[in-house]
N, C-alpha and C positions, 0 to 999 in steps of 0.2 A: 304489594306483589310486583314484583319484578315484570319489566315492559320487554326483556328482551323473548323472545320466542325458543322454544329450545333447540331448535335447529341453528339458531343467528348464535345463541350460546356456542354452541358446542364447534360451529368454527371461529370462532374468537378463538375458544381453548386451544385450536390445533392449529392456528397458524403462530400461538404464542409457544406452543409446545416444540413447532420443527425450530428454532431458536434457540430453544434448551439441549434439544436432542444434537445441533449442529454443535453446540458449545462442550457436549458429551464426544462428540466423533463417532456416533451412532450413526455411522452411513445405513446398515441396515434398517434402521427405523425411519432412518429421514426418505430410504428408497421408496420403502411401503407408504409412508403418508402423500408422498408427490403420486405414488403410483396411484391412488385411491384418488387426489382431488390437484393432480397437475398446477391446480393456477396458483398454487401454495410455491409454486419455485421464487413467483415476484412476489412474495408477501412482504408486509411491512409490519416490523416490527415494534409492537408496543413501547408508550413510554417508559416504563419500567420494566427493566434497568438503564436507568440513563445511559450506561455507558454505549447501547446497541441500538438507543433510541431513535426508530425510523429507517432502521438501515434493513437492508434486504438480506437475505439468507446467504446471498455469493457476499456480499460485503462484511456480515458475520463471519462465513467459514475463512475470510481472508485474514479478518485483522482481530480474532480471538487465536492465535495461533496457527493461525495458516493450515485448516484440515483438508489435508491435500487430496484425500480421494473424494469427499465430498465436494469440494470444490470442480473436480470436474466431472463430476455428475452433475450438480447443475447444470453447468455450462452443456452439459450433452444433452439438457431437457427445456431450455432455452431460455437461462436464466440472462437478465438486463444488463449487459454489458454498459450500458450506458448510463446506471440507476446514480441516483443525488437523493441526500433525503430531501423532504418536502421543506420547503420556506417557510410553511407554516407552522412546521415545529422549531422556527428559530433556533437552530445549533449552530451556535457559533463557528465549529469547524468542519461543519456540511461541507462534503466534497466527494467528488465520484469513485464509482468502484475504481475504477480505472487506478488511479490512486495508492488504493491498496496494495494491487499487484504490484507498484511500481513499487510499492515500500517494500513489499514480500521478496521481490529480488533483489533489490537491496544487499535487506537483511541476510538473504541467505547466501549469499556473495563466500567467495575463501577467504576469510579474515582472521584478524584478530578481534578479541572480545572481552570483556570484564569476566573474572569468571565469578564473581559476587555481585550483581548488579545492583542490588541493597544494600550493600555497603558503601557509606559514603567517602571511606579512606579507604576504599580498596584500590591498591595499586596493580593486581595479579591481574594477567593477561593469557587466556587461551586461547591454539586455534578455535576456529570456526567452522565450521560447515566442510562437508566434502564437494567434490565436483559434480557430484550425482544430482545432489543440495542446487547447486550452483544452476547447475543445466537444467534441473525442472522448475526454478521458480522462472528461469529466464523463460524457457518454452512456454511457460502458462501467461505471462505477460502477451509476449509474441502471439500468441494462439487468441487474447482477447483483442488485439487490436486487428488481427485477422478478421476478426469475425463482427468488426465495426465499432470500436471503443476510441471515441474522441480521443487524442492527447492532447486536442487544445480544449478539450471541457477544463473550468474552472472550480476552485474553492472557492469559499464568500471575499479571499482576498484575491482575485484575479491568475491564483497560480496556474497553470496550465501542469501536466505529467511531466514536461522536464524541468521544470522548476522544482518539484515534488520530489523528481531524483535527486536534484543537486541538495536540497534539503536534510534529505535523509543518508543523504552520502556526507554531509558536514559532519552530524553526531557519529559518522564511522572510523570517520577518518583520527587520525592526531590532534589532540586540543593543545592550542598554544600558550604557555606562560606568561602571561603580559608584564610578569616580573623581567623577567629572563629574555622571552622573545624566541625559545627554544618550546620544542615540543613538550610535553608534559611526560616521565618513563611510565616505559613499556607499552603502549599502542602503538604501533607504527604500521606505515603503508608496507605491501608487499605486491612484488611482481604476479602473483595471480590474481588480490583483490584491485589491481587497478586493471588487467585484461577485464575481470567482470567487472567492474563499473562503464566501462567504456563501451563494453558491448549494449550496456543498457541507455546510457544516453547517444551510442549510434543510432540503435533501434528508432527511438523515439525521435529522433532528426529526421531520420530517413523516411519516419511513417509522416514526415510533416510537423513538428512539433513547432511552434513557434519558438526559434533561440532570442528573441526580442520581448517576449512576455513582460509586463509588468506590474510587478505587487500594487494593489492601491490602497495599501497600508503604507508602506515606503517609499511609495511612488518611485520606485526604483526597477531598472530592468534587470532581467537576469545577469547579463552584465557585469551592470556596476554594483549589484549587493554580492555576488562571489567573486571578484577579482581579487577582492578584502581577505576572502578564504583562504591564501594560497595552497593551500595541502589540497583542497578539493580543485580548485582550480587550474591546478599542475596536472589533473588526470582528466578533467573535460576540456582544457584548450587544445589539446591533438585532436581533440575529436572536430571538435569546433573547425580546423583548418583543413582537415579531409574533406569539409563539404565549402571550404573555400569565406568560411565567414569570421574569424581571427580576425 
């Protein structure tokens, strides 16, 4: 016989359920479950699927695809800005919601893009994202550090949110040929995706970010592992000299 009681069942089921439903984009279902038992907005999600292992609902609707109306339904019902999965489930690349957003704007930045992501000789490049894209993933960022979201919380390697941008702004940018020493065709920078890049690591300077952070994987500062970058690092050193630290 089973020791759980059927009440302690039946929310096990539903806090695994708002997880599936989020990864659905069932805002309406995930309305009525928060509406019905609210403390379901910080739920922790089961070990399986690895992939969502421990992470919170705001941190699901972020980084299964960014379900943007759900995502600020959370946040309107007082989801953890501040949430990390637990230590004790050992994931190796536990790290705050915070994080996500910074990757969500990012990615939805005006770019250029693979248009076969799965293909490994894919050389075809589409744009990206509209401005609309652009401006809502920045304002959900902005709106989470408004509302109290570290940017100097860390990953398990000591990264801080602007280390996280410059990260996720390296796989954006131009990959360089180490044959050649020239870009690789067809991705390239453009005058809009480097306005939005720039806007997101002013953001995070101005909210306090530490520009000195250091990996303690490469025991390297922000710094000296992107100056190596130059394509990334040609669109964060202006930034870097507006707040006087160049």
């Amino acid at each position: 016989m089973s020791s759980v009681t059927p009440n302690r069942s039946f929310r096990i089921r539903k806090r695994m359920d708002i997880f599936t439903l989020i990864k659905e984009d069932n805002l309406a279902e995930v309305k009525a479950m928060i509406g019905k038992e609210p403390s379901l907005v910080n739920a922790v999600a089961p070990k399986k699927p690895v992939d969502t292992k421990g992470m919170s609902p705001l941190q699901v609707s972020l980084c299964t695809n960014w379900h943007r109306d759900i995502v600020d339904f959370l946040l309107d019902h007082g989801a953890d800005v501040n949430f990390m999965e637990s230590a004790d489930l050992h994931i190796a690349q536990a790290h705050p919601v915070l994080h996500d957003a910074v990757s969500v704007a990012l990615w939805n930045s005006r770019r250029y893009g693979c248009v076969d992501p799965d293909d490994p000789d894919n050389i075809a490049f589409a744009w990206k994202h509209t401005k609309e894209d652009a401006d809502r993933s920045y304002a959900l960022l902005e709106r989470m550090i408004r509302m109290g979201a570290n940017v100097n919380g860390v990953n398990n390697y000591n990264d801080n949110a602007l280390s996280e941008a410059l990260s996720q702004a390296c796989y954006l940018c131009p990959s360089i040929n180490p044959l050649t020493g020239k870009p690789f065709p067809g991705l390239r920078m453009t005058p809009e995706m480097t306005e939005d890049f720039q806007r997101i690591f002013r953001l995070l300077i101005r909210s306090g970010a530490d520009t000195e952070s250091r990996n303690s994987y490469n025991k390297k500062t922000i710094r000296e592992f992107y100056e190596e970058h130059r394509e990334v690092w040609s669109i964060y050193e202006p930034v870097l000299k507006e707040f006087g630290k160049a």
